[in-house]
N, CA, C and O atoms as CSV, one atom per row, in Angstrom:
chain,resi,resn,atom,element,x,y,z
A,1,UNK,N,N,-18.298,-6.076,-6.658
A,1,UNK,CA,C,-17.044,-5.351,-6.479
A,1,UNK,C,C,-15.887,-6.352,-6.516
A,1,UNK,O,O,-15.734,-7.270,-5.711
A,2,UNK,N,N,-15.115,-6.068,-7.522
A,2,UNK,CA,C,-14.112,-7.356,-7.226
A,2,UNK,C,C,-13.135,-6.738,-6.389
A,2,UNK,O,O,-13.144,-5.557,-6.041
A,3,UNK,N,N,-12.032,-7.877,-5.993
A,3,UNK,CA,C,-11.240,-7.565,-5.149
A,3,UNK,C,C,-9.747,-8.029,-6.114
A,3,UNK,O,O,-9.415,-9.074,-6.674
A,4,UNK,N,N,-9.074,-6.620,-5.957
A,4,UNK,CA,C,-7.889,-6.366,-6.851
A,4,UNK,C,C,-6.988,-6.037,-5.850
A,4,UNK,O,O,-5.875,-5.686,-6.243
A,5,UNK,N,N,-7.244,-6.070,-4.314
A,5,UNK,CA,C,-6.021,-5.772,-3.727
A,5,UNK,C,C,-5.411,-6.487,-2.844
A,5,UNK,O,O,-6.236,-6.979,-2.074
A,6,UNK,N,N,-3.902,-6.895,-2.493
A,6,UNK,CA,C,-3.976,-7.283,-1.160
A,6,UNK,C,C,-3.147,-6.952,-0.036
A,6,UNK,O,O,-2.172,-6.201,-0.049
A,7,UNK,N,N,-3.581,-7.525,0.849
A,7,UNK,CA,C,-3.398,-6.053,2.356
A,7,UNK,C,C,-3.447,-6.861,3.637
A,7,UNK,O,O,-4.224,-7.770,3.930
A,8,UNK,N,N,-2.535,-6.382,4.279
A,8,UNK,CA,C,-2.696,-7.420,5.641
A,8,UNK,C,C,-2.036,-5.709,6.622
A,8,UNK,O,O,-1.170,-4.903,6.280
A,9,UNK,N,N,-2.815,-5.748,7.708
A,9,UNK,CA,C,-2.313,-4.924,8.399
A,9,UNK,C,C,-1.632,-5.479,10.280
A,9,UNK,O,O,-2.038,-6.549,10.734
A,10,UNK,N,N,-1.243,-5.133,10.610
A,10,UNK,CA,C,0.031,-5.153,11.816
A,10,UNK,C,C,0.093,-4.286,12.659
A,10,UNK,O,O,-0.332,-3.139,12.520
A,11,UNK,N,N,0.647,-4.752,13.657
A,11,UNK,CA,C,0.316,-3.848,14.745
A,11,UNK,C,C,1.896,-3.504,15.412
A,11,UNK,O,O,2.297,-4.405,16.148
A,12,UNK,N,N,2.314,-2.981,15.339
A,12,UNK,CA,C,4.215,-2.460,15.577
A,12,UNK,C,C,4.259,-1.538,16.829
A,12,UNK,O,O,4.107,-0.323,16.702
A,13,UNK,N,N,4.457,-2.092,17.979
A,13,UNK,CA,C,4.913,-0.942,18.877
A,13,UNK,C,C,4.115,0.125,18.475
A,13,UNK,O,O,4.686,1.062,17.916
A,14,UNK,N,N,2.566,0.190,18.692
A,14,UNK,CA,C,1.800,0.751,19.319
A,14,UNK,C,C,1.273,1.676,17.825
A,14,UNK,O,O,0.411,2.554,17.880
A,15,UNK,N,N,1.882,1.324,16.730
A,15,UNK,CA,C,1.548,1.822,15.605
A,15,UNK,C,C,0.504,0.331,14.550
A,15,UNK,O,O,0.633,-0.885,14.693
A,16,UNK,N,N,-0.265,0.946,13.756
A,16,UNK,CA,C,-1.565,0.029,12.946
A,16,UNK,C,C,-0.108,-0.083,11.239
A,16,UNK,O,O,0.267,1.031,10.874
A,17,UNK,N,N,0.224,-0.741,10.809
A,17,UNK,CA,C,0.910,-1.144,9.532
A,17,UNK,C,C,0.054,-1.510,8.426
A,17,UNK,O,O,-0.122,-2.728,8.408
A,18,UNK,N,N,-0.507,-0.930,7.552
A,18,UNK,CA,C,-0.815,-0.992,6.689
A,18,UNK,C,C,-0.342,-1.187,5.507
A,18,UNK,O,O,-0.248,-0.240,4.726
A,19,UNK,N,N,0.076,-2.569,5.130
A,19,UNK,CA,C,0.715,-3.007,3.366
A,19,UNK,C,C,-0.183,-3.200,2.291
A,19,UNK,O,O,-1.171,-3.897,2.524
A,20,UNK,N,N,-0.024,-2.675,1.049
A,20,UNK,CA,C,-1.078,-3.103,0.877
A,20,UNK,C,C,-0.552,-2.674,-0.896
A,20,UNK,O,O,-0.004,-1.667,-1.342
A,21,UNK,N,N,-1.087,-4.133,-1.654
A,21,UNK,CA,C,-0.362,-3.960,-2.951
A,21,UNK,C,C,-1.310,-4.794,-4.153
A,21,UNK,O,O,-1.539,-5.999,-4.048
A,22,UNK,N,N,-1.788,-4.005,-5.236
A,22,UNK,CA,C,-2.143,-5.023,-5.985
A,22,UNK,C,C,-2.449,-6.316,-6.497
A,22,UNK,O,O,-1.794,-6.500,-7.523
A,23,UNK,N,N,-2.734,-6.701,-6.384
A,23,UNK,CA,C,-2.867,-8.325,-6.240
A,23,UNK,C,C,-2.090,-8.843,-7.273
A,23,UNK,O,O,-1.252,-9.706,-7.010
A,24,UNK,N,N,-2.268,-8.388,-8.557
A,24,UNK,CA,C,-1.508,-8.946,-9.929
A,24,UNK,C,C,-0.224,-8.689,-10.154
A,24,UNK,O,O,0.410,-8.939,-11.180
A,25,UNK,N,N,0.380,-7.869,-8.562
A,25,UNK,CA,C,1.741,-7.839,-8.807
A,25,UNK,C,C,2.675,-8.175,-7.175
A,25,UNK,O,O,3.815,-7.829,-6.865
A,26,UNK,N,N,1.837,-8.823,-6.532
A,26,UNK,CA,C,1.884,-9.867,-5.440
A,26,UNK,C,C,3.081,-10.757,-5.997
A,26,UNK,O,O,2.908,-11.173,-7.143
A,27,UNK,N,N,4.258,-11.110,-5.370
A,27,UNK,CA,C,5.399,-12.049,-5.852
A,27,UNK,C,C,6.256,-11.609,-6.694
A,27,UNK,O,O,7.238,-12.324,-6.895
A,28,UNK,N,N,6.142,-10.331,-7.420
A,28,UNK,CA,C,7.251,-9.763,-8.057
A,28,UNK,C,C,7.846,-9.111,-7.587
A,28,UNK,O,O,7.436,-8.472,-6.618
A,29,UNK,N,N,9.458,-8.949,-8.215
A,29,UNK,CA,C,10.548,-8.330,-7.666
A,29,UNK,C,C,10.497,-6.729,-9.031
A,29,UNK,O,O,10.358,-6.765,-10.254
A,30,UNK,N,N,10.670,-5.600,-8.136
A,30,UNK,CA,C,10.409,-4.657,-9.116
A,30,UNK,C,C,11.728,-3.799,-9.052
A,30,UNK,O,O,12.040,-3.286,-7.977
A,31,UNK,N,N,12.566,-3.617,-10.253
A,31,UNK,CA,C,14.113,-3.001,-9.858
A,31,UNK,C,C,14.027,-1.716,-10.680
A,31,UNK,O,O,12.991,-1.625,-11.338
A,32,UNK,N,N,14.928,-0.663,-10.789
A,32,UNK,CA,C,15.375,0.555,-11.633
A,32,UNK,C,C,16.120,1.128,-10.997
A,32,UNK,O,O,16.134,1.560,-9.844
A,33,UNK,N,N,16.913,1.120,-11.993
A,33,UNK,CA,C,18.235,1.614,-10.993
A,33,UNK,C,C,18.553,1.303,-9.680
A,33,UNK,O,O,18.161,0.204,-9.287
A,34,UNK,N,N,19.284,2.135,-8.761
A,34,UNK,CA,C,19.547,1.483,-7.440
A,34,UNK,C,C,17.987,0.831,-6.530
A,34,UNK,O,O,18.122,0.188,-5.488
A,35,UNK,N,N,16.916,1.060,-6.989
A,35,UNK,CA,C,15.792,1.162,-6.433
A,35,UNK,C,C,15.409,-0.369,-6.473
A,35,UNK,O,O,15.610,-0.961,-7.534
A,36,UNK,N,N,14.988,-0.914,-5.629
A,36,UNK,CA,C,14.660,-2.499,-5.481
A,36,UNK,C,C,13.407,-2.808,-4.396
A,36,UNK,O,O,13.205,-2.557,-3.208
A,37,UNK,N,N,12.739,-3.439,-5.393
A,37,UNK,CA,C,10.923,-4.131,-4.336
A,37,UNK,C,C,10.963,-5.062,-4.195
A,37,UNK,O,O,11.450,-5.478,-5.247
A,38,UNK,N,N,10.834,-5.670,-3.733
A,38,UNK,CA,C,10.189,-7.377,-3.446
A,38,UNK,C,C,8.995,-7.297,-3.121
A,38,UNK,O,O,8.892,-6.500,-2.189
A,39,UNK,N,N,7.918,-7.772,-3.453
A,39,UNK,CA,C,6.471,-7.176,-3.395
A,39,UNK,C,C,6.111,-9.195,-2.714
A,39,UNK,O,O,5.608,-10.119,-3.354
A,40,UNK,N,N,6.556,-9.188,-1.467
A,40,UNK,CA,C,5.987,-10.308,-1.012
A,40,UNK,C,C,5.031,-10.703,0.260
A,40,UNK,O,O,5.130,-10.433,1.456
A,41,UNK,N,N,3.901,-11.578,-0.611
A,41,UNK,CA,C,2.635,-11.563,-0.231
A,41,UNK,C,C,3.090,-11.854,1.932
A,41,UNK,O,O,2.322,-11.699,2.882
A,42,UNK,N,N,4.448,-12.251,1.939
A,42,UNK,CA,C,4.373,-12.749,4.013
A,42,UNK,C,C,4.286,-11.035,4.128
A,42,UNK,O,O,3.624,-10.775,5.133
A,43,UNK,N,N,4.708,-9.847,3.471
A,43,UNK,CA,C,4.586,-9.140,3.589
A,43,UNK,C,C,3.461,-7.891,3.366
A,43,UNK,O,O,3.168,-7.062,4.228
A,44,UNK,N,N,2.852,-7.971,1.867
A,44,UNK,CA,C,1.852,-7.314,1.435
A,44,UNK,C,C,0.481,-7.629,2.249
A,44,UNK,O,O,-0.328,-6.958,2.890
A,45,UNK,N,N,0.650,-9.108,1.864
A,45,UNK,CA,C,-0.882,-10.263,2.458
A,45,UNK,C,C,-1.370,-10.805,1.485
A,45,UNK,O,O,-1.543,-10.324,0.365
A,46,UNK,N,N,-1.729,-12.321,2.045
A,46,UNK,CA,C,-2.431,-12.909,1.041
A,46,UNK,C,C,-3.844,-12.903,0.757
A,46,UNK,O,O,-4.480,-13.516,-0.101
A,47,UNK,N,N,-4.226,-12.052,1.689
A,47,UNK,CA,C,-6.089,-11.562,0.973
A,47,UNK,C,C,-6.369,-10.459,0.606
A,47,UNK,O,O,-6.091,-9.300,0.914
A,48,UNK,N,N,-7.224,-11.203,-0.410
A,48,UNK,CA,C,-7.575,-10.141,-1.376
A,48,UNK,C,C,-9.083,-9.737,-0.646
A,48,UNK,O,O,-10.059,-10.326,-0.182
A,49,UNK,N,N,-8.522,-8.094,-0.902
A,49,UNK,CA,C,-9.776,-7.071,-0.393
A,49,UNK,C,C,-10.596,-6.051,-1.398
A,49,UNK,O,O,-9.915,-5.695,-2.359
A,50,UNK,N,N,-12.011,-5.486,-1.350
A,50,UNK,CA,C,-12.108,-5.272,-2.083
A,50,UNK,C,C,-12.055,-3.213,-2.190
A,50,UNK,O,O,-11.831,-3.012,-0.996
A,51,UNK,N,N,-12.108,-2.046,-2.706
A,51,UNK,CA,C,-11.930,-1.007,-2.578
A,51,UNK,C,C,-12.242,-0.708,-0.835
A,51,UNK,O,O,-11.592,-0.537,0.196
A,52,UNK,N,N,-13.547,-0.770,-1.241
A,52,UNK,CA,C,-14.219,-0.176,0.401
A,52,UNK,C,C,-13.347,-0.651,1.724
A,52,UNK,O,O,-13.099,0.128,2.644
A,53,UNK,N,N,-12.944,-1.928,1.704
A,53,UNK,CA,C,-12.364,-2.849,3.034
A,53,UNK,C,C,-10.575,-1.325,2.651
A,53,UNK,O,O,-10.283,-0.290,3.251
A,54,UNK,N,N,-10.059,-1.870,1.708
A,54,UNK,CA,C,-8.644,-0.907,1.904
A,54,UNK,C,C,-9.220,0.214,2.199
A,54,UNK,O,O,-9.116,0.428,3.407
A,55,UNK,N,N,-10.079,1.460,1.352
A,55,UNK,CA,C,-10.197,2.850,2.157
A,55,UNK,C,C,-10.545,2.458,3.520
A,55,UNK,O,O,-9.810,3.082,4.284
A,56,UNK,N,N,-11.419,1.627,4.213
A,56,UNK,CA,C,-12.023,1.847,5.484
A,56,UNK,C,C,-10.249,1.343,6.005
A,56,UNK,O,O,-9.783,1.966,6.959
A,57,UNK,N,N,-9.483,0.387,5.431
A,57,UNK,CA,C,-8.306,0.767,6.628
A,57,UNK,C,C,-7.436,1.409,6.420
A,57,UNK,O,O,-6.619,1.585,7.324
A,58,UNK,N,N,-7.225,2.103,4.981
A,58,UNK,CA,C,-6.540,3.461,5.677
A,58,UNK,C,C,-6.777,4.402,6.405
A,58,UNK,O,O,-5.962,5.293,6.641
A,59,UNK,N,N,-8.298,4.322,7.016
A,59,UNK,CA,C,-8.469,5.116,7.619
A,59,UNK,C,C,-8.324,5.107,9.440
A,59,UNK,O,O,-8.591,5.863,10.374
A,60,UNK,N,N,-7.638,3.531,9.190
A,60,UNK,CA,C,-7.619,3.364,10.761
A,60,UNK,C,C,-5.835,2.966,10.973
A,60,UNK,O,O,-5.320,2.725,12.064
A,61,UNK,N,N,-5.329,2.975,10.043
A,61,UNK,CA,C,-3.855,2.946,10.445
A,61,UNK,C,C,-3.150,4.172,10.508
A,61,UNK,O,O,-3.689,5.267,10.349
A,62,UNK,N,N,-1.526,3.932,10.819
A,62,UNK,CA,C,-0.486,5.081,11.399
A,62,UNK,C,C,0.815,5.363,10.465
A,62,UNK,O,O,1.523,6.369,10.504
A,63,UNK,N,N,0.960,4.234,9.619
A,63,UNK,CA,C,1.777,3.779,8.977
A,63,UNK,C,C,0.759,2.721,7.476
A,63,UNK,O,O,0.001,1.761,7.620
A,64,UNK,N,N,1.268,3.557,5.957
A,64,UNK,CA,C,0.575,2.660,4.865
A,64,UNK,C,C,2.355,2.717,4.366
A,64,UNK,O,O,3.314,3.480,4.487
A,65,UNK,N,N,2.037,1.394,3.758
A,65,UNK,CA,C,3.629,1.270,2.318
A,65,UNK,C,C,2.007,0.626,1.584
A,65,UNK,O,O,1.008,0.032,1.992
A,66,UNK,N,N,2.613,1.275,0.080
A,66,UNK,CA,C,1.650,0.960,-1.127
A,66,UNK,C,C,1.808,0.776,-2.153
A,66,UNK,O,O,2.033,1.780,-2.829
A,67,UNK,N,N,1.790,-0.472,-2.816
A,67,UNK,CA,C,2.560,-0.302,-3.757
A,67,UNK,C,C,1.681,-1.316,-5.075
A,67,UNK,O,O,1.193,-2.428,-4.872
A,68,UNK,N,N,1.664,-0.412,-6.666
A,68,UNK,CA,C,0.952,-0.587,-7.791
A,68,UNK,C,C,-0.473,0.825,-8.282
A,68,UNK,O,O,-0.939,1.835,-7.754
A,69,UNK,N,N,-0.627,0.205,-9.306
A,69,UNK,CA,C,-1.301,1.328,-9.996
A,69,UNK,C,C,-3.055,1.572,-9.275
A,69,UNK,O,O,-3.565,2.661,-9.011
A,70,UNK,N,N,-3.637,0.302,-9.109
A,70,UNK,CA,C,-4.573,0.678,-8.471
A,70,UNK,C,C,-4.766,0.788,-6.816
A,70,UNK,O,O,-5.672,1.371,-6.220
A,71,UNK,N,N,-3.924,0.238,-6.400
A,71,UNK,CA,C,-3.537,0.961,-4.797
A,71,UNK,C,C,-3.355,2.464,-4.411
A,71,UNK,O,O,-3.819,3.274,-3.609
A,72,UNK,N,N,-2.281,2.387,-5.576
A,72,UNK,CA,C,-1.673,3.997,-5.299
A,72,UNK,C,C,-3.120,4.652,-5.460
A,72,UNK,O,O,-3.843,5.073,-4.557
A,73,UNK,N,N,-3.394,4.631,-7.008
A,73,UNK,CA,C,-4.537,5.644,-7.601
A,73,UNK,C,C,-5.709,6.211,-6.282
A,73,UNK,O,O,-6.037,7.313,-5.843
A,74,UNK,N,N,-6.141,4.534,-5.937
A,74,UNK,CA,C,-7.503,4.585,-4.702
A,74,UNK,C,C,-6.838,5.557,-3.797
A,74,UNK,O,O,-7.548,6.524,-3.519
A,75,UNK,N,N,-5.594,5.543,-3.241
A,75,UNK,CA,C,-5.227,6.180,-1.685
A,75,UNK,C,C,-5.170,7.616,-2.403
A,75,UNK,O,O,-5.344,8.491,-1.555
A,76,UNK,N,N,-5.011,8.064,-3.501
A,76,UNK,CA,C,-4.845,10.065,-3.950
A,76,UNK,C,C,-6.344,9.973,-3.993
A,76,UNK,O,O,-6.820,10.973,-3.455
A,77,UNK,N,N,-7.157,9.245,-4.380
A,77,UNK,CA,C,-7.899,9.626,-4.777
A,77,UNK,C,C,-8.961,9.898,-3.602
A,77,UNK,O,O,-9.923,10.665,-3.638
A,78,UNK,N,N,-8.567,9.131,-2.628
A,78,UNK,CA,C,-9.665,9.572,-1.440
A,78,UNK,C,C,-8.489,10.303,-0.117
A,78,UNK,O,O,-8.623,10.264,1.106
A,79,UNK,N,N,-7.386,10.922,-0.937
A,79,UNK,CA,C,-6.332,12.217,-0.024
A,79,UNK,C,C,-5.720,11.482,1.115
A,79,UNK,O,O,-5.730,11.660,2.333
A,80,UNK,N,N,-5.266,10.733,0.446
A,80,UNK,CA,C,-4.089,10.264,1.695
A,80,UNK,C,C,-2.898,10.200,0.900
A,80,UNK,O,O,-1.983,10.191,1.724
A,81,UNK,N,N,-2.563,10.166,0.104
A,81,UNK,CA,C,-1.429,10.149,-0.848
A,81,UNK,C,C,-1.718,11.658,-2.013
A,81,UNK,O,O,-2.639,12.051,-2.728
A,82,UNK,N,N,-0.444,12.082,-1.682
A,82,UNK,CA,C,-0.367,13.724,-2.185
A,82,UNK,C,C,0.483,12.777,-3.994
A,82,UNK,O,O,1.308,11.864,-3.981
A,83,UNK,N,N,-0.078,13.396,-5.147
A,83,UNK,CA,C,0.702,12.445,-5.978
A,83,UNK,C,C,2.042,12.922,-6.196
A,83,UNK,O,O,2.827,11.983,-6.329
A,84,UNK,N,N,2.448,13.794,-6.258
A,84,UNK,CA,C,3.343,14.882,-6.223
A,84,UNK,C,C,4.777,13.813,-5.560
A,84,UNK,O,O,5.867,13.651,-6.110
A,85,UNK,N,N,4.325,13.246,-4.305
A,85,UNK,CA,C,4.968,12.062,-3.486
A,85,UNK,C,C,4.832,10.860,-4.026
A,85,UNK,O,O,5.257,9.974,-3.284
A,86,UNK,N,N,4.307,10.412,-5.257
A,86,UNK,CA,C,4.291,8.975,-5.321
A,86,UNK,C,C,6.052,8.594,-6.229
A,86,UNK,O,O,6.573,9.305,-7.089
A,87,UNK,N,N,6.431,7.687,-5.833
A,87,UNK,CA,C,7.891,6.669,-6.033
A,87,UNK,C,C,7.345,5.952,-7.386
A,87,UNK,O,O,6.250,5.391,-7.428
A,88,UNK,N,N,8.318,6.044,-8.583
A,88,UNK,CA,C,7.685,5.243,-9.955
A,88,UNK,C,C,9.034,4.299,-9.370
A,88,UNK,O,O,9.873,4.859,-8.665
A,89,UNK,N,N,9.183,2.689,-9.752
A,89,UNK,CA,C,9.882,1.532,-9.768
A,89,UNK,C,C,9.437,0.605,-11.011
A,89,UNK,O,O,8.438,-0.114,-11.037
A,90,UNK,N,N,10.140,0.730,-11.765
A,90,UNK,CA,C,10.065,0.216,-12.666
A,90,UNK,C,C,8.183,0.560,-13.808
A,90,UNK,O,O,7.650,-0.173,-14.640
A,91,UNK,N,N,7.853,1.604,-13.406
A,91,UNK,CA,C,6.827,1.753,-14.018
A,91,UNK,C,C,5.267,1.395,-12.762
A,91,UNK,O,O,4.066,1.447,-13.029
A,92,UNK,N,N,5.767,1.144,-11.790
A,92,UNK,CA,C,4.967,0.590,-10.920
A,92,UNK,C,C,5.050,1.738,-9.856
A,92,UNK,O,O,6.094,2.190,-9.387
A,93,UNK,N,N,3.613,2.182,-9.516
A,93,UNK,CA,C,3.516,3.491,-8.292
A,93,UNK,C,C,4.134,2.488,-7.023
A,93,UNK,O,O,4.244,1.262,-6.985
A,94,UNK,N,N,4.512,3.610,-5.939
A,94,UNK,CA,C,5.091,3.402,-4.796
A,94,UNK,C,C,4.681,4.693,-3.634
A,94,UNK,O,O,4.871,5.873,-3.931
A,95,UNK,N,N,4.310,4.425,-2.777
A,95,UNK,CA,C,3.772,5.398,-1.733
A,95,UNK,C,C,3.943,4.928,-0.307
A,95,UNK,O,O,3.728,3.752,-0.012
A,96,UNK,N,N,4.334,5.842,0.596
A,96,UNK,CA,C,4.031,5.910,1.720
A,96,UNK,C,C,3.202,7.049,2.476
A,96,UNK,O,O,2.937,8.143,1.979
A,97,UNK,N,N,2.718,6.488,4.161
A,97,UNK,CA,C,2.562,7.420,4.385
A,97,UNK,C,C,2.796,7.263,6.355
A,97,UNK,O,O,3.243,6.297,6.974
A,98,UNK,N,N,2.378,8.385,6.807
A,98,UNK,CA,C,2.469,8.169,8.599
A,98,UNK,C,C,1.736,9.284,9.152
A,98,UNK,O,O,2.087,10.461,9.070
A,99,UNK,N,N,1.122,9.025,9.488
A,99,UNK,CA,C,-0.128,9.421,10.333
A,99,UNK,C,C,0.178,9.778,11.773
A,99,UNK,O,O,0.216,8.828,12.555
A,100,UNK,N,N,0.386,10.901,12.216
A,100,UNK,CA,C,0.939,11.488,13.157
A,100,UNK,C,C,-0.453,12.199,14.260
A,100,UNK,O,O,-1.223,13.117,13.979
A,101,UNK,N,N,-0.367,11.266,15.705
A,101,UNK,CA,C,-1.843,11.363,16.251
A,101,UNK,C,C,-0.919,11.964,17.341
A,101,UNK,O,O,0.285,11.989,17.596
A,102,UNK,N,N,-1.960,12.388,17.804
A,102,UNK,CA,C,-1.796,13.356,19.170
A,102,UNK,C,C,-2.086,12.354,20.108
A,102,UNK,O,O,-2.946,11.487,19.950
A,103,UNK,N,N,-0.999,12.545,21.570
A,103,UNK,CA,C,-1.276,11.510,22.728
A,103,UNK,C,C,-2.134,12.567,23.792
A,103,UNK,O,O,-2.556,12.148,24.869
C-alpha cells in the first residue's frame, strides 16, 4: 500500500484536528481568484500515511481540512465528505468537515 498522503492530527481545545493533504502537493501555494492555499507541511504534516491509517483517523477526529484529489476522493468515498460540498482551487479538491458529538 503506498503512502500518498500526509496528515498530522491536533488536539484544539478539546476538539481532534485532522489536516490532511496529498503528499505531491505538500509545499504548494494554490490561488483562483480571491481563493488562496498554502498547503504547508508545519501544517498538513510531514508523514506520509497510507489509505487505511487516514480513514481510521477520520474516524476519530471533530474537525478534518482536506485538501487534493486523492484525499478528497478517499473521505466521499467512505461518507464523510458529501461531494456536492467539495471547494475546487485552482483545479485542486478542498473539503471540510466537523463532527458534532453529544456531551
Amino acid at each position: 500500500m503506498t503512502e500518498k498522503i500526509n496528515m498530522k492530527i491536533s488536539s484544539i481545545n478539546g476538539e481532534v484536528l485532522l489536516a490532511a493533504a496529498d503528499s505531491s502537493i505538500v509545499g504548494k501555494v494554490i490561488r483562483e481568484g480571491k481563493l488562496h492555499l498554502d498547503i504547508r507541511a508545519d501544517f498538513y504534516g510531514d508523514i506520509r500515511v497510507n489509505d487505511d491509517t487516514f480513514v481510521s483517523s477520520l474516524e476519530i477526529c471533530t474537525i478534518a481540512n482536506l485538501v487534493g484529489k486523492h484525499v478528497v476522493e478517499k473521505a466521499i468515498e467512505e461518507g464523510y465528505i458529501d461531494p456536492d460540498n467539495v471547494l475546487s482551487i485552482d483545479n485542486i479538491p478542498h473539503a471540510q468537515f466537523t463532527r458534532m458529538l453529544e456531551s
